[in-house]
C-alpha positions as CSV (number, residue, x, y, z in Angstrom):
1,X,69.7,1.8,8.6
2,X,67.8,4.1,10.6
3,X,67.0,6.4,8.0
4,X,65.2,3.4,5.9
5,X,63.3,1.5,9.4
6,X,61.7,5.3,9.7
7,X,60.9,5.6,6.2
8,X,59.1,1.9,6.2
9,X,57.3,2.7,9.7
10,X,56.1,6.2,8.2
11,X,54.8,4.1,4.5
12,X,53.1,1.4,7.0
13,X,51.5,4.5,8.7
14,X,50.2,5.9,5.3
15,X,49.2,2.5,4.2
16,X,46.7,2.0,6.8
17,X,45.6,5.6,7.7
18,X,44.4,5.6,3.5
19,X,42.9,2.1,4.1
20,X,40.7,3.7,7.0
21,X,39.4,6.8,4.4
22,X,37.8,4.3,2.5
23,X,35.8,2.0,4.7
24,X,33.9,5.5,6.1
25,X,33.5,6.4,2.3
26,X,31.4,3.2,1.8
27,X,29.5,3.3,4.7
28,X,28.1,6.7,3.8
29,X,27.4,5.4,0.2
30,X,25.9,2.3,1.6
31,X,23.5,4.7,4.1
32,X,22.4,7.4,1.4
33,X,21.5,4.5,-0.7
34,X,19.6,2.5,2.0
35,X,17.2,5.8,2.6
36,X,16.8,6.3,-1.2
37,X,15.4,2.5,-1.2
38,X,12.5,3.3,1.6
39,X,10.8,5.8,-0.3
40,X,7.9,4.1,-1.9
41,X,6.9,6.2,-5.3
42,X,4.4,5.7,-7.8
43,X,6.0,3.6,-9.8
44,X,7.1,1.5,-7.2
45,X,3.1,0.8,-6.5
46,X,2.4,0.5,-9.8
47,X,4.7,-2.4,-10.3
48,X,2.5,-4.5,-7.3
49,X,1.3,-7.4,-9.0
50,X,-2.7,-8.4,-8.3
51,X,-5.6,-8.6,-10.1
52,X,-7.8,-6.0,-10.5
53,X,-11.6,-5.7,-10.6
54,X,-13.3,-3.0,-12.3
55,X,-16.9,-2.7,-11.7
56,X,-19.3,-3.6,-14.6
57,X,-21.6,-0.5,-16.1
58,X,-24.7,-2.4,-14.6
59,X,-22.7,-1.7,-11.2
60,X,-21.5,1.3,-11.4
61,X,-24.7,2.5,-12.2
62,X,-26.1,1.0,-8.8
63,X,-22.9,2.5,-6.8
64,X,-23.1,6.0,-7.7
65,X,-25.7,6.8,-4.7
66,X,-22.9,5.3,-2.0
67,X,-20.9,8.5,-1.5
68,X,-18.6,6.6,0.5
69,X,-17.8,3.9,-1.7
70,X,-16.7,6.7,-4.4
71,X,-14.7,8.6,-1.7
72,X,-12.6,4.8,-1.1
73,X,-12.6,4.4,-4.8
74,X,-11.0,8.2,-5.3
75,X,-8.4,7.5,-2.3
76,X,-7.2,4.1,-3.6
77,X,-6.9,6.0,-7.1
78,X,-4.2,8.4,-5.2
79,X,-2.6,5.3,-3.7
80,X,-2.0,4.2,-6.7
81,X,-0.2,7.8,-7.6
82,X,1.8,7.3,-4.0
83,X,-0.2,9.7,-2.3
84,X,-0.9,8.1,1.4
85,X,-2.6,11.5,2.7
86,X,-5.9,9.8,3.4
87,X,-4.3,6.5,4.7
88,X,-1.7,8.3,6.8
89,X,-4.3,10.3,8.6
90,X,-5.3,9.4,12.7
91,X,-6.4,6.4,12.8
92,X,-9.9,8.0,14.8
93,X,-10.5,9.7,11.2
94,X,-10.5,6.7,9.5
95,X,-12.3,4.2,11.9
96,X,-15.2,7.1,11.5
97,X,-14.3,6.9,8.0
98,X,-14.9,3.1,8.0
99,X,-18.0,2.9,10.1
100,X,-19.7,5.3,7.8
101,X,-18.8,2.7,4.7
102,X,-20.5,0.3,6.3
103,X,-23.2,2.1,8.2
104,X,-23.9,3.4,3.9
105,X,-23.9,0.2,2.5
106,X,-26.6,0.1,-0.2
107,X,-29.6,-2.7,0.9
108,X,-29.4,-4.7,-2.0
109,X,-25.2,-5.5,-1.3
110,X,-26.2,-6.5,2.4
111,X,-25.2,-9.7,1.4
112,X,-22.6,-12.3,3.6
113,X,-19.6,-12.3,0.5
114,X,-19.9,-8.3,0.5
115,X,-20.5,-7.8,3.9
116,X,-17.2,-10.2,4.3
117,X,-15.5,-8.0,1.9
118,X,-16.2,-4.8,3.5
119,X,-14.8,-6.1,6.8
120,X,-11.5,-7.7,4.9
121,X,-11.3,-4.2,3.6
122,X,-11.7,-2.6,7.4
123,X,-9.0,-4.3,8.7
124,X,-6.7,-3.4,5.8
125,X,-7.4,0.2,5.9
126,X,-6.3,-0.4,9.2
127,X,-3.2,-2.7,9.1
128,X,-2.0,0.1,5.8
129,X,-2.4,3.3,8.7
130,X,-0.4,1.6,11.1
131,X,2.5,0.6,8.7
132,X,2.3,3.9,7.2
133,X,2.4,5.8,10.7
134,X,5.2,3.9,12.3
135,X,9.0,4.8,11.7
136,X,10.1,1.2,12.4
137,X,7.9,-0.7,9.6
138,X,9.9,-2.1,6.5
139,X,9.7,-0.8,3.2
140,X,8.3,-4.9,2.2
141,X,5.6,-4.4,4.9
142,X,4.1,-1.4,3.8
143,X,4.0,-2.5,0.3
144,X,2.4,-5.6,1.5
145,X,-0.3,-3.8,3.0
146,X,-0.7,-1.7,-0.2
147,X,-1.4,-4.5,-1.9
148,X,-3.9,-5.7,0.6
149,X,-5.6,-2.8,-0.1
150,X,-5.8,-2.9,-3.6
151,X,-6.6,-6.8,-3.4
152,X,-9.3,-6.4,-0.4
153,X,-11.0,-3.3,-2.9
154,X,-10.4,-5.6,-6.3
155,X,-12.4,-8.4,-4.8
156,X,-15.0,-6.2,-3.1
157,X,-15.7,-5.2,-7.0
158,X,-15.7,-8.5,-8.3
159,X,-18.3,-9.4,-5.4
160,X,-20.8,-6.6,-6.7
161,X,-20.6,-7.4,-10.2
162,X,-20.5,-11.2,-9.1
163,X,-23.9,-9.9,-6.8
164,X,-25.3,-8.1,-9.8
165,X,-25.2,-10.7,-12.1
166,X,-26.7,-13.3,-10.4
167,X,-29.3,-10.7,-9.7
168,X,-29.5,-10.6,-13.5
169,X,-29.7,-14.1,-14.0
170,X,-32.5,-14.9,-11.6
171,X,-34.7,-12.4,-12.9
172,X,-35.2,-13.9,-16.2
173,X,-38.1,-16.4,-16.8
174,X,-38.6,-19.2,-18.4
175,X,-40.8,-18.8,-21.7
C-alpha cells in the first residue's frame, strides 16, 4: 500500500514537472517569432499598397535642375529597397535637409497645390524619423508612415505633371 501511494505521488510529480518544460518551450518560440515579425524588409515595403505617380518626360525634363528633388527621389528609391539610412539620420540633418527642398523649389512649381505638397511631404519625412528612431513604435506604425511617404512623394508628382499640363494647355491659341 505504501509502496504504490509513493509510486502515484512520484508519477503526479513527473506529470507536472513535464507539463512545466513545455509552457517555457512556447514562450521562447512565441518571443523569437515576435522579433522576426518587426523587421521590416524589402519585400515587406514593396507589398504597401498606394498609387504611384511617375513624373511625365515634359517634367522630368523641368526637374532635373532641383538637385534636391533628385536626392528625395534617390532616398525614397532606397526605401523602397528597406534601406532607412537617410530617414533614420538626426532629425537636425534632415530638417536642414527639408528646408533646402523648399528653399530650391523651382519658380515655376511655387504654386499653392505644390507648395501644399511639399509641406505634406515635410511633415512625413518627419513623422517616418521619429517612428524609425524610437524603440517603442509598432511595426503597423512605421509601415504607416512609409507609406505616407511614398503617398505624400506620389502626389507631389502627380501635382507637377498636373502643373505642367495645364501649363501646356493654356499655352495653346486659338486659330
Amino acid at each position: 500500500m505504501k509502496i504504490t501511494s509513493i509510486l502515484l505521488f512520484l508519477c503526479g510529480f513527473m506529470i507536472m514537472g513535464c507539463d512545466n518544460d513545455k509552457t517555457t518551450t512556447t514562450e521562447i518560440e512565441v518571443t523569437e517569432n515576435t522579433n522576426q515579425d518587426k523587421k521590416i524588409t524589402a519585400k515587406t515595403i514593396e507589398s504597401i499598397d498606394y498609387k504611384d505617380y511617375a513624373l511625365s518626360p515634359e517634367a522630368q525634363a523641368v526637374v532635373i535642375p532641383w538637385t534636391q528633388y533628385q536626392e528625395l527621389s534617390k532616398q525614397i528609391g532606397f526605401l523602397k529597397k528597406g534601406d532607412f539610412s537617410f530617414f533614420n539620420e538626426d532629425v537636425a540633418d534632415l530638417q536642414e535637409f527639408i528646408k533646402g527642398f523648399k528653399a530650391s523649389l523651382p519658380n515655376e512649381f511655387r504654386t499653392n497645390p505644390i507648395i501644399s505638397r511639399n509641406a505634406i511631404i515635410e511633415t512625413a519625412l518627419l513623422k517616418l524619423n521619429e517612428y524609425l528612431t524610437l524603440d517603442n513604435i509598432e511595426r503597423k506604425d512605421k509601415l504607416l508612415g512609409i507609406k505616407e511617404v511614398f503617398v505624400a512623394f506620389s502626389n507631389l508628382n502627380y501635382q507637377i505633371n498636373k502643373k505642367l499640363e495645364r501649363d501646356m494647355y493654356n499655352d495653346i491659341q486659338p486659330e
